[in-house]
N, C-alpha and C positions, 0 to 999 in steps of 0.2 A: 858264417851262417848263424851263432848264435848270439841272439837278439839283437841282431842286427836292426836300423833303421833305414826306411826308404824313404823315397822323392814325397816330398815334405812332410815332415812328422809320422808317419805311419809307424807303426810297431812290428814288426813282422816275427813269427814263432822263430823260436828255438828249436835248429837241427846242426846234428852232427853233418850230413848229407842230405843232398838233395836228390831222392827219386824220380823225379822227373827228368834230372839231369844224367841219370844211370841210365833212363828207358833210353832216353836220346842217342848216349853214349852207346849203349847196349850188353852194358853192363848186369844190369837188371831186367830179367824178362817180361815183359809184356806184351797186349796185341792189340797190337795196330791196326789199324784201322788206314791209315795212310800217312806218308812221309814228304813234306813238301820241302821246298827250299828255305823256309821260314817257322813255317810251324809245324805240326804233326796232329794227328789228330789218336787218341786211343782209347779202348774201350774202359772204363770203367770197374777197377776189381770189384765195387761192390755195387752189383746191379741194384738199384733200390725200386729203379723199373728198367728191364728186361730191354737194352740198348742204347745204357746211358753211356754217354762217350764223354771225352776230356778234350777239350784243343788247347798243346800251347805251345809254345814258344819251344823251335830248336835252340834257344842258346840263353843260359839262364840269365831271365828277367821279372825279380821278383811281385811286381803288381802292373796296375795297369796305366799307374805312372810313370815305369820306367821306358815302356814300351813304343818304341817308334812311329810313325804313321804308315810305314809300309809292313812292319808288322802287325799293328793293329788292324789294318785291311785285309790282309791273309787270315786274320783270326776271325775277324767276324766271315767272310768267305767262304772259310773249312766249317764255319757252324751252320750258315746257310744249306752247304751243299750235306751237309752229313742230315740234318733237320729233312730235309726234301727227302733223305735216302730213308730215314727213318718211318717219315707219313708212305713211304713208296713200297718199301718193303716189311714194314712192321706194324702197318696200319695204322699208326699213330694218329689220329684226332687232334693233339695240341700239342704244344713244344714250349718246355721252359729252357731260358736260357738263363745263366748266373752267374755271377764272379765276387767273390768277395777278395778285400784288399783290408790287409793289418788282422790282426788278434782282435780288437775290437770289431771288426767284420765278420768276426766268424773263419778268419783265413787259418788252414792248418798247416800248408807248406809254403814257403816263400819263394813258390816260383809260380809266375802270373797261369791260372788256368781256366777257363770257361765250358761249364757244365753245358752239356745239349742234353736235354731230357725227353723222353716220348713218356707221350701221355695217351690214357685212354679212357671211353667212359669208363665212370667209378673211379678213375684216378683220383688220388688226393693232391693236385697242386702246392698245398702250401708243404707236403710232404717232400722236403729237399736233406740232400746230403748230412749225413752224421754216423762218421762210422760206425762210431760204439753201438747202433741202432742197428746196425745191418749184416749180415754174414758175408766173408768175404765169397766171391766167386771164385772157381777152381781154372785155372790157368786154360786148361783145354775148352771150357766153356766161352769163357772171354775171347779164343782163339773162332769158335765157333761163331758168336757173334759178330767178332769183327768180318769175317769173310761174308756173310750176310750182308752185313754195309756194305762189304766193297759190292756183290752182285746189284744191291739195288743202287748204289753210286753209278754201275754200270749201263746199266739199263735207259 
């Protein structure tokens, strides 16, 4: 995992471990938001707006090159349907969606992952992901959230 290269030239960060690979596993606690056969979807520790979720890949796949066509449909899928859950139950107005791929993308873990973002008036759309910028959220929160998606996933 460290500095590793992906499917063609890409550069990917330097990790000892990969966390995403722990939520999966369940090694690492996180909250989910939902578990599919392919990919997972989960909440975001650091809300930058208040129901940003992660979708990626049950079984590590570092970008979005490596990534199958039947998991690449699952992914865009769980962003669709979590995006709907979001304008349904959190009022959301607009939805970004992102991925970056490599260090010169901006990538910080090397396992493929796609931001859903709720947005709202006043939001600042170009305002995306950067940890260092943000507080992380508290585990109970994040759990709070995610049940939230699941009720408007529900609905």
């Amino acid at each position: 995992m460290t500095g590793a290269r992906a499917s063609p030239g890409i550069t990917l960060p330097s990790v000892t471990t990969c966390g995403f690979c722990e939520y999966v596993a369940g090694t690492r606690e996180c909250a989910f938001v939902r578990r599919g056969p392919l990919v997972s979807s989960i909440v975001n520790r650091t809300q930058y707006e208040t129901g940003a979720v992660l979708v990626i890949p049950n079984r590590h796949l570092a970008t979005v090159l490596d990534l199958d066509a039947e998991t690449l449909a699952a992914a865009g899928l769980e962003a669709q349907a979590v995006s709907r859950a979001l304008v349904e139950g959190f009022g959301a107005t607009g939805i970004n969606l992102f991925q970056n791929n490599g260090i010169d993308a901006n990538q910080h873990y090397p396992h493929y992952h796609l931001h859903v973002v709720p947005r709202h008036p006043g939001s600042d759309p170009t305002r995306i992901y950067t940890e260092q910028q943000f507080q992380r959220t508290s585990i109970d929160e994040q759990h709070r959230i995610a049940e939230r998606i699941r009720r408007a996933l529900a609905s």
